[in-house]
Wavefront OBJ file of the C-alpha trace (Angstrom):
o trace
v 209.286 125.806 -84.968
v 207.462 127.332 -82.087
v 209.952 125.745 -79.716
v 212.838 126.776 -81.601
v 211.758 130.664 -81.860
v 210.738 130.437 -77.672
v 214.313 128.813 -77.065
v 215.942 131.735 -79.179
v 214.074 134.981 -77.925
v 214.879 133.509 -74.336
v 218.115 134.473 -74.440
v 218.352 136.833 -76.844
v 216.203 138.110 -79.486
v 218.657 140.459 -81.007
v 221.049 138.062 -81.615
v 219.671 135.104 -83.410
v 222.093 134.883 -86.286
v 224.631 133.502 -83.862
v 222.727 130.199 -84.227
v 222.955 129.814 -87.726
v 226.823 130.765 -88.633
v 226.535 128.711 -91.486
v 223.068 129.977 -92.786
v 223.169 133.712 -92.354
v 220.219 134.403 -94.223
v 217.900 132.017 -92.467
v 219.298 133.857 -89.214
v 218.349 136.549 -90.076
v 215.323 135.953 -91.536
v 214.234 134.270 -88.096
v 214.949 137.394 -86.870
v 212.979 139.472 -88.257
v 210.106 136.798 -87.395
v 211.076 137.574 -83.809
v 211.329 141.274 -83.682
v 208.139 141.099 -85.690
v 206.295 138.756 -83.285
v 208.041 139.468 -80.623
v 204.319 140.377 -77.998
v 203.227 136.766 -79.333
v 206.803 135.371 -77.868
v 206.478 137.291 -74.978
v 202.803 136.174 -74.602
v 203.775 132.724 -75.119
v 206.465 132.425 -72.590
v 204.366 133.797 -69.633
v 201.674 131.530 -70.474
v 204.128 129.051 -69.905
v 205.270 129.931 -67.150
v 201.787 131.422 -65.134
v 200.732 127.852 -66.328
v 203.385 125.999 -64.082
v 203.067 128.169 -61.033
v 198.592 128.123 -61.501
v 198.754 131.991 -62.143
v 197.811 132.313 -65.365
v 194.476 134.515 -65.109
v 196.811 137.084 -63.422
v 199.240 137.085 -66.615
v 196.505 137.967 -68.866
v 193.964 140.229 -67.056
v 195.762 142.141 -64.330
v 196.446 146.021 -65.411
v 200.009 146.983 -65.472
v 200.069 150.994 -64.960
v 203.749 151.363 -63.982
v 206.687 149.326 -65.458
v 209.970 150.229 -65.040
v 211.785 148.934 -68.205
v 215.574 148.231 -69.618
v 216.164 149.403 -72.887
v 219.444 148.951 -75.064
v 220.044 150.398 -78.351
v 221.358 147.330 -80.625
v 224.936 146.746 -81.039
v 227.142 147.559 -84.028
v 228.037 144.838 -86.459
v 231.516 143.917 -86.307
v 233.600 145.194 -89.031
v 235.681 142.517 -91.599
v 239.058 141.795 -91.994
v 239.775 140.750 -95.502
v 242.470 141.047 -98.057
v 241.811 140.983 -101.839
v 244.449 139.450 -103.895
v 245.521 141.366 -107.231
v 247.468 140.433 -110.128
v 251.798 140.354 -109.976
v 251.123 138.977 -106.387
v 249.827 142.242 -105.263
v 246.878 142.560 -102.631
v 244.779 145.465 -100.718
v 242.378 145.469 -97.877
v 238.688 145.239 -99.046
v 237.144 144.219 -95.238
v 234.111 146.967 -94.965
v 232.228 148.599 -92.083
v 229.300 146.820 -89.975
v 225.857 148.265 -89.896
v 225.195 150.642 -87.306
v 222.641 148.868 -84.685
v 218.888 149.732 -84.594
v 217.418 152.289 -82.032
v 214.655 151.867 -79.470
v 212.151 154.042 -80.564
v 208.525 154.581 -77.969
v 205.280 155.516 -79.558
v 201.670 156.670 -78.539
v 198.891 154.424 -79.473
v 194.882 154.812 -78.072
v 195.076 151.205 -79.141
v 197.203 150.269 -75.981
v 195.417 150.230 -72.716
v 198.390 149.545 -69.885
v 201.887 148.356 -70.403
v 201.648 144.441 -69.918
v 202.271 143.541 -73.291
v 206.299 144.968 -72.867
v 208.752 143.006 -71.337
v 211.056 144.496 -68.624
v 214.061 144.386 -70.513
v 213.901 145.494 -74.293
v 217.049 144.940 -76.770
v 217.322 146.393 -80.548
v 218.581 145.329 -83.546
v 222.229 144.550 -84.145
v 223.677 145.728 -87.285
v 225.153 143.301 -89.681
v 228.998 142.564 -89.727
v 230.577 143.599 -92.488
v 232.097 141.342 -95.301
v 234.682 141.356 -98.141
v 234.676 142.768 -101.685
v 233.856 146.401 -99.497
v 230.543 144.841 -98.619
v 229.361 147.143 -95.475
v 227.111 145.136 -93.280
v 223.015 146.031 -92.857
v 221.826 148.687 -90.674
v 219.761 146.732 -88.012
v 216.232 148.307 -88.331
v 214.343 150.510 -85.555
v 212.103 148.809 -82.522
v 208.581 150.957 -82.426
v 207.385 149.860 -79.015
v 203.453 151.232 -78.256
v 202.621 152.340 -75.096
v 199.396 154.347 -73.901
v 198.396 158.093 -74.628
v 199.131 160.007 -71.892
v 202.142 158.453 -70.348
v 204.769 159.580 -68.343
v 208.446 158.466 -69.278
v 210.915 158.991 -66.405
v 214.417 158.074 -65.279
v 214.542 155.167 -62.748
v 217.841 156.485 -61.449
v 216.840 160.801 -60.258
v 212.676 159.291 -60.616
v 212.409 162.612 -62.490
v 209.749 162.690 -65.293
v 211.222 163.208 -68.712
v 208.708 164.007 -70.935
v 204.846 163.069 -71.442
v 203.235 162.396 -74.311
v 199.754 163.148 -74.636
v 199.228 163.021 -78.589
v 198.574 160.151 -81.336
v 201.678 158.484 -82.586
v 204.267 160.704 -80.851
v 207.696 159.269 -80.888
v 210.057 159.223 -78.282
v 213.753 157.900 -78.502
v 214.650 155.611 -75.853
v 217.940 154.150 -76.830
v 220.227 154.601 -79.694
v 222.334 151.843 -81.610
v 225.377 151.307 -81.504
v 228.239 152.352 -84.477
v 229.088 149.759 -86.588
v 232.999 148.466 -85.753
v 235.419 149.139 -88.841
v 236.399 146.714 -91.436
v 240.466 146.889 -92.349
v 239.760 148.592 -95.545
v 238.702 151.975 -93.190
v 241.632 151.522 -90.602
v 244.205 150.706 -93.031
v 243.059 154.148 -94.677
v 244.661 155.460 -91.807
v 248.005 153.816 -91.747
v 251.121 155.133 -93.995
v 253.736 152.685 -95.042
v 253.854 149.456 -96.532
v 251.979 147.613 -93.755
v 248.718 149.086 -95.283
v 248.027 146.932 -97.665
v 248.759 143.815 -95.413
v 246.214 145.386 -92.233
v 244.071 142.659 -90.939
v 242.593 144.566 -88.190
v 239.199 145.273 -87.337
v 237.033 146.455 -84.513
v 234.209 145.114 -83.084
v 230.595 146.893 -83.042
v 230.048 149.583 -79.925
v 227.110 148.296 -77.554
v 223.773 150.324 -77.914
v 222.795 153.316 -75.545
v 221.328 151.634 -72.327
v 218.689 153.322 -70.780
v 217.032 152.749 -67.236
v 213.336 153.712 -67.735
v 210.265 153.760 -65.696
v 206.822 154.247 -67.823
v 203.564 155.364 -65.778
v 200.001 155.995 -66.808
v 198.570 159.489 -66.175
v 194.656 157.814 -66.821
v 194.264 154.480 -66.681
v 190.204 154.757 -67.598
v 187.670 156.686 -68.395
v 186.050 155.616 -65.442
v 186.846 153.842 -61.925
v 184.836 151.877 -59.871
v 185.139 152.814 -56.257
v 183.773 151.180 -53.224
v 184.177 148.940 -50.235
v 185.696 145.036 -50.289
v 183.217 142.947 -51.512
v 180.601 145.308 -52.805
v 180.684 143.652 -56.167
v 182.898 145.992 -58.707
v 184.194 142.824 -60.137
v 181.424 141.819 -60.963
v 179.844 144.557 -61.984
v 182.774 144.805 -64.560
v 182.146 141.545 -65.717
v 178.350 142.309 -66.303
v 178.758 145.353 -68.399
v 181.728 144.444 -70.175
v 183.002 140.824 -70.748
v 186.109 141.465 -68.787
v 186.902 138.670 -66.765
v 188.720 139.637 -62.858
v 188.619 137.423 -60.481
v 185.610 137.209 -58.120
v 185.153 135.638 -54.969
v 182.801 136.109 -51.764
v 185.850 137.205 -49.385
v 187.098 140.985 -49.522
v 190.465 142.628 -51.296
v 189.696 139.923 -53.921
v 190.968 141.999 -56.493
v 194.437 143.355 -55.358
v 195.751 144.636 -58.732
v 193.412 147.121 -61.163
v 191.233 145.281 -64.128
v 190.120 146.890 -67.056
v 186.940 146.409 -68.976
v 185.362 147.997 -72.157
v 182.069 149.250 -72.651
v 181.513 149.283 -76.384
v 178.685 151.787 -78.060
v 177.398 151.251 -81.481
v 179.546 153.533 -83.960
v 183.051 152.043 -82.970
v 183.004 154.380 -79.601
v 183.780 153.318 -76.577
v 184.468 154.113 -72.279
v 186.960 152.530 -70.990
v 186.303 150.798 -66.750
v 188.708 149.944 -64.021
v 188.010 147.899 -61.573
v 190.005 149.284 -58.148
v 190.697 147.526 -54.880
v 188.383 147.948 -52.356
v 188.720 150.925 -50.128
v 188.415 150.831 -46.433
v 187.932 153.183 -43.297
v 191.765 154.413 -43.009
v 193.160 153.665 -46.385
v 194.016 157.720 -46.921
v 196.561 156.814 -43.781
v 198.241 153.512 -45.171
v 195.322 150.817 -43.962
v 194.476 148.082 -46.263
v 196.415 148.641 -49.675
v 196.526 152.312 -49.014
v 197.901 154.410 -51.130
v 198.673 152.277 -53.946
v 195.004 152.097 -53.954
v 194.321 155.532 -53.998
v 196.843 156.587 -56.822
v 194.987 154.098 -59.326
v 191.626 156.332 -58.196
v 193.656 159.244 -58.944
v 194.275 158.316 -62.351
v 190.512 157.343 -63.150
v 189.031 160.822 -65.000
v 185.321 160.003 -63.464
v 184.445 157.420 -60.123
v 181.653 155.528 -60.166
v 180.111 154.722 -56.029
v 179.469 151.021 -55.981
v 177.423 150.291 -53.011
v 176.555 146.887 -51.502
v 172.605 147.357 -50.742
v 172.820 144.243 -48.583
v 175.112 144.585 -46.307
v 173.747 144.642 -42.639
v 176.892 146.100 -40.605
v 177.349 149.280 -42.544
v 174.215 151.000 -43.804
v 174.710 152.913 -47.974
v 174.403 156.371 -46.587
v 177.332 155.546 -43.748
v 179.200 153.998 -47.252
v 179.184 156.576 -49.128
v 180.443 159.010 -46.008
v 183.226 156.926 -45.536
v 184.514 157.030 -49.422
v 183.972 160.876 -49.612
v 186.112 161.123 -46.281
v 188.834 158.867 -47.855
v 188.777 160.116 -51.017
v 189.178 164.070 -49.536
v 191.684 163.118 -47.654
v 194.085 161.780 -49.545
v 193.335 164.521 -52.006
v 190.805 167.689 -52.200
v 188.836 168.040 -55.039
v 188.509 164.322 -55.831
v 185.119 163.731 -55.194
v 183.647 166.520 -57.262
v 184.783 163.587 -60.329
v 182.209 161.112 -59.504
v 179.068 160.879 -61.636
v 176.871 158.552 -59.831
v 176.271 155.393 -57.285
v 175.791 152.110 -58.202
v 173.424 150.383 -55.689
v 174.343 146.780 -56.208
v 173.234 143.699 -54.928
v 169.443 144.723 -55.283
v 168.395 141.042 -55.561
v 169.644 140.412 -51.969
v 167.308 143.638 -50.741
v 163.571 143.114 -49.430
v 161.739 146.439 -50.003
v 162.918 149.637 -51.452
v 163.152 152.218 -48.761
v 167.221 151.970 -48.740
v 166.989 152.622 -52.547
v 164.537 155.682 -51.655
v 166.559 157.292 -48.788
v 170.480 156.819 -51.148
v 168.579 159.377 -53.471
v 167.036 161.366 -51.454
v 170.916 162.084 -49.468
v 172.929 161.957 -52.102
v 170.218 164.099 -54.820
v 173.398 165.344 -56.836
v 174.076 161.624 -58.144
v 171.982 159.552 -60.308
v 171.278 156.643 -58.207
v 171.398 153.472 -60.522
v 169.713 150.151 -58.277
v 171.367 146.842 -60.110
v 172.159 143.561 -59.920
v 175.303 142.474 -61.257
v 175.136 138.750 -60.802
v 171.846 138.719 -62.178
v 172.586 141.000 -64.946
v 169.520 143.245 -63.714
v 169.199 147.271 -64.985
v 172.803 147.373 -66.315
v 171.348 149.027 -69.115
v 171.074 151.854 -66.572
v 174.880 152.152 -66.105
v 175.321 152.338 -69.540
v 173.111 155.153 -70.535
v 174.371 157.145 -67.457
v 178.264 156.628 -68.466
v 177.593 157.350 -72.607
v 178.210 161.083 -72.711
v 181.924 160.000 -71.722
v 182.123 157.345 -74.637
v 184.944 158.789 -77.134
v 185.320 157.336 -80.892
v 187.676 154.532 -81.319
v 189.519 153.464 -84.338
v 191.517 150.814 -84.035
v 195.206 150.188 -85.720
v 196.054 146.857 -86.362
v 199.398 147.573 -87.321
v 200.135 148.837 -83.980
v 198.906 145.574 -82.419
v 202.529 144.302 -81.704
v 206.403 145.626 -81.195
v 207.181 146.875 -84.746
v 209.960 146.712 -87.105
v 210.879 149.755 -88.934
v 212.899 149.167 -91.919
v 215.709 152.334 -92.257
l 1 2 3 4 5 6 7 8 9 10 11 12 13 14 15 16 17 18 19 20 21 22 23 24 25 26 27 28 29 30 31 32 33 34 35 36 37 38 39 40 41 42 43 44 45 46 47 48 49 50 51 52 53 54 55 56 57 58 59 60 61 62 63 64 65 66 67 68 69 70 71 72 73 74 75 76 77 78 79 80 81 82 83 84 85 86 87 88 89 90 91 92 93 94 95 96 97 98 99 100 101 102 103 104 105 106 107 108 109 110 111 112 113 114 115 116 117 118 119 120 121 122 123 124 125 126 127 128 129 130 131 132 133 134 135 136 137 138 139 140 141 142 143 144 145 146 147 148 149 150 151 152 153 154 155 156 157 158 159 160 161 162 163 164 165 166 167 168 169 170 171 172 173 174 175 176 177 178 179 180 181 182 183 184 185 186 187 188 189 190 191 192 193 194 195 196 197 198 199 200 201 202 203 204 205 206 207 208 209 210 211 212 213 214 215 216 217 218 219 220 221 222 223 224 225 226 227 228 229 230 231 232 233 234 235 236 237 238 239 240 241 242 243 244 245 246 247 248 249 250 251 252 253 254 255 256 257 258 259 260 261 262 263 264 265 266 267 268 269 270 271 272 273 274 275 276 277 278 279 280 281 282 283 284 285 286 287 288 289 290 291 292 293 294 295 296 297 298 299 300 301 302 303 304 305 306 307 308 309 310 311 312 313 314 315 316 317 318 319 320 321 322 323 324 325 326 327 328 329 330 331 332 333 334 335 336 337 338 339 340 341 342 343 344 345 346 347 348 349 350 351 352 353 354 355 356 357 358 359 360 361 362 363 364 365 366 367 368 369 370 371 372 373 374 375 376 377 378 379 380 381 382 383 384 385 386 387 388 389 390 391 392 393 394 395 396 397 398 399 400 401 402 403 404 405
């Protein structure tokens, strides 16, 4: 069954009824199963594939903060050409309408974190063709795709922002449906003569509005993790919240933004990105630049992850270098972090590093851990709580929904 549903939503989703002619109502109750499951498809297909190329950790983990996204409207239903036959050899048109085609609807959730679980190219529901005996076809339901509070919905084509939505199950409409084509019955309404009641024309249903989107995050976390290659981030993100990035003793091991949560009893919650490392130069295009620096910029608080053990660039001299880059890609940035991580403690012999971090930097809470070992992260916790915000979670927004109109 599961290979029958993957072989259908790869080429088309929308239009699975074509595969059962005979058996309209198993079509179409397939899909609905689609449209309904349609993240799970999705899911399924990419696991497939990441599995055949060995990239399947970056399919599942990597954070997606800017997607840019086709969406059509669904198409009309065609309309039906039928003729009803009447006593004394007498007959009339009774072919009806087809349904009008779903829209593409977008909708705020705090449930969604990035935009990986949307495909790049979104379709809606075709209306139903219309039948005899003035039978107008179904109305093809409305697509409710979820995205992230706080995004920014733009035009690919003038990459002008449209509109932002910053509030709890705000709607947006993407696309529109088609009209539904018209059965003979409607078009020979229109004709004078005899030849009316013998019209056996119809139209076909118009395609759906097609629009050219690009979706970006405004905040992509509560808080981001900022730092040099290799300072231990990753794993720092692993430590404190289960998350699972990639980690690996060489640097830019993490090219692409992770996110982790830190869960607090009471159903609240901070949300943690893990951000590429940052080198001397990346304000002026070094390293990955400033890609890197626009997923900082969309962090509300930065957290200073320092590698205490590293011999060819002493913590103080770190932390210079990160204020430097982070001012000069944009003023005002470093008055959002809220402490320094001093990782990689079990690697340090004597605490006089430790000492002199807090005695240069006294505005920060200086936090000494080790992430490998798991060692004071119970310090990073308490210090990142008073940003924790209440969480409850929807599971009805879990997938691409199905609104029934």
């Amino acid at each position: 069954m599961i290979f029958m549903i993957y072989f259908i939503s790869y080429y088309d989703h929308s239009n699975v009824e074509m595969f059962h002619p005979q058996f309209k109502m198993i079509g179409r109750c397939l899909k609905t199963y689609c449209v309904r499951n349609i993240d799970s498809i999705i899911l399924f297909k990419n696991r497939l594939r990441f599995k055949s190329s060995g990239s399947r950790e970056r399919a599942e983990s990597s954070l997606i903060d800017y997607l840019e996204v086709s969406i059509r409207g669904g198409k009309g239903g065609v309309g039906c050409a039928s003729i009803q036959k009447m006593v004394r050899n007498k007959s009339k048109p009774d072919g009806a309408d087809g349904g009008d085609g779903g829209s593409v609807l977008l909708k705020t959730s705090r449930s969604r974190l990035d935009f990986s679980h949307i495909p790049s190219e979104v379709i809606g529901i075709s209306g139903g063709a219309g039948g005899s005996k003035n039978k107008t076809g179904e109305r093809g339901g409305d697509l409710v795709v979820t995205i992230p509070v706080g995004s920014i919905i733009g035009c690919q084509q003038s990459q002008k922002p449209l509109v932002e939505v910053n509030t709890e199950d705000e709607l947006f409409l993407a696309a529109r449906g088609g009209r539904g084509g018209r059965g003979n019955r409607s078009i020979a309404g229109q004709m004078y003569g005899y030849d009316r009641y013998f019209c056996r024309e119809k139209e076909e249903g118009e395609e759906g509005q097609l629009s050219m989107l690009y979706l970006e995050m405004k905040t992509i976390a509560d808080i981001g993790l900022v730092g040099l290659p290799n300072a231990g981030k990753s794993s720092l993100l692993r430590a404190i919240s289960g998350a699972q990035p990639k980690i690996a003793s060489y640097p830019f091991t993490t090219l692409r933004p992770h996110i982790g949560v830190i869960h607090y009893d009471g159903y609240y919650r901070v949300r943690m990105a893990d951000i590429p490392g940052l080198i001397e130069g990346s304000s002026l295009g070094r390293g990955l630049g400033f890609s890197f620096l626009k997923h900082i910029e969309r962090c509300k608080s930065l957290l200073y992850v320092v590698d205490m053990s590293n011999t060819d660039c002493e913590p103080i001299q770190t932390i210079r270098i990160l204020e430097k880059e982070l001012e000069a890609y944009s003023m005002g940035m470093t008055e959002n972090i809220v402490g320094i991580v001093a990782n990689k403690i079990d690697l340090l012999h004597g605490p006089n590093s430790i000492v002199e971090l807090a005695r240069a930097f006294p505005q920060y809470p200086v936090m000494p851990i080790s992430a490998l070992e798991q060692r004071n992260i119970v310090a990073v916790r308490n210090v990142l709580e008073p940003y924790k915000y209440l969480f409850v979670h929807d599971q009805s927004e879990d997938d691409i929904i199905l609104q029934n109109s």
